[in-house]
Steps between C-alpha positions, in 0.01 A plus 500: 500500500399759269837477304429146455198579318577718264795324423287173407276739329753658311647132402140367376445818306836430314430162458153555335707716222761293476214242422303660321158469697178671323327749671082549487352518193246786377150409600320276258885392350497709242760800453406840443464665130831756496670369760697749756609860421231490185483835356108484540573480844720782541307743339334694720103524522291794392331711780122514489476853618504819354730761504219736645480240732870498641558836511219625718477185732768312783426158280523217782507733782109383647544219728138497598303242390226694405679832415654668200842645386568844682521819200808661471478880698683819390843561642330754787246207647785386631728560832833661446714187713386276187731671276778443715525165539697387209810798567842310584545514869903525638703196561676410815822566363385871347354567850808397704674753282304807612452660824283361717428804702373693158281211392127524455283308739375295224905404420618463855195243558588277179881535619393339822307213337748424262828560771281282722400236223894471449625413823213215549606335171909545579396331898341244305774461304776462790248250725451274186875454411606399878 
């Protein structure tokens, strides 16, 4: 039934090109001053804050109504796992390669996950071509 659909779907789409059929005008009928892709609107807008103001405050990072943007800390305010987040972790491929016995805790758990995360997708994989 679906197949049906799309296929008349499909069909009156081509037909309206082959046609020729106008889409919805602008509001009020007229057509915009410059058109698509004008270079006026392209050009991207001037900030209103200063550069004070950006580099000692999280802009956009208050989502209190009634609140205000948070001030940026020193390096020390804040806890050492933060620093960390960004660093490359091991792929499944580099950890199947090492020992498992040596591997850190840390390692051996995301070997797990991943190992684990594997298997379900290449069971899905089997059960959906049969």
């Amino acid at each position: 039934m679906a197949m049906r659909c799309s296929r008349a779907i499909r069909h009156i789409v081509v037909s309206m090109e082959v046609v020729g059929v106008r889409g919805y005008a602008a509001a009020g009928g007229k057509a915009k001053k410059g058109g698509k892709g004008s270079a006026a609107a392209d050009a991207p807008k001037a900030s209103t804050l200063s550069q004070e103001i950006k580099s000692t405050t999280v802009v956009g990072a208050n989502i209190l109504k009634d609140g205000t943007d948070p001030k940026v800390l020193p390096d020390s305010e804040y806890p050492d796992w933060l620093w960390h987040l960004l660093d490359k972790r091991p792929a499944l491929s580099e950890l199947k390669r090492k020992d498992l016995e040596t591997l850190p805790c840390e390692d051996l758990r995301r070997f797990v996950k991943l190992d684990n995360r594997e298997r379900i997708k290449e069971n899905n994989t089997l059960k959906a071509k049969n």
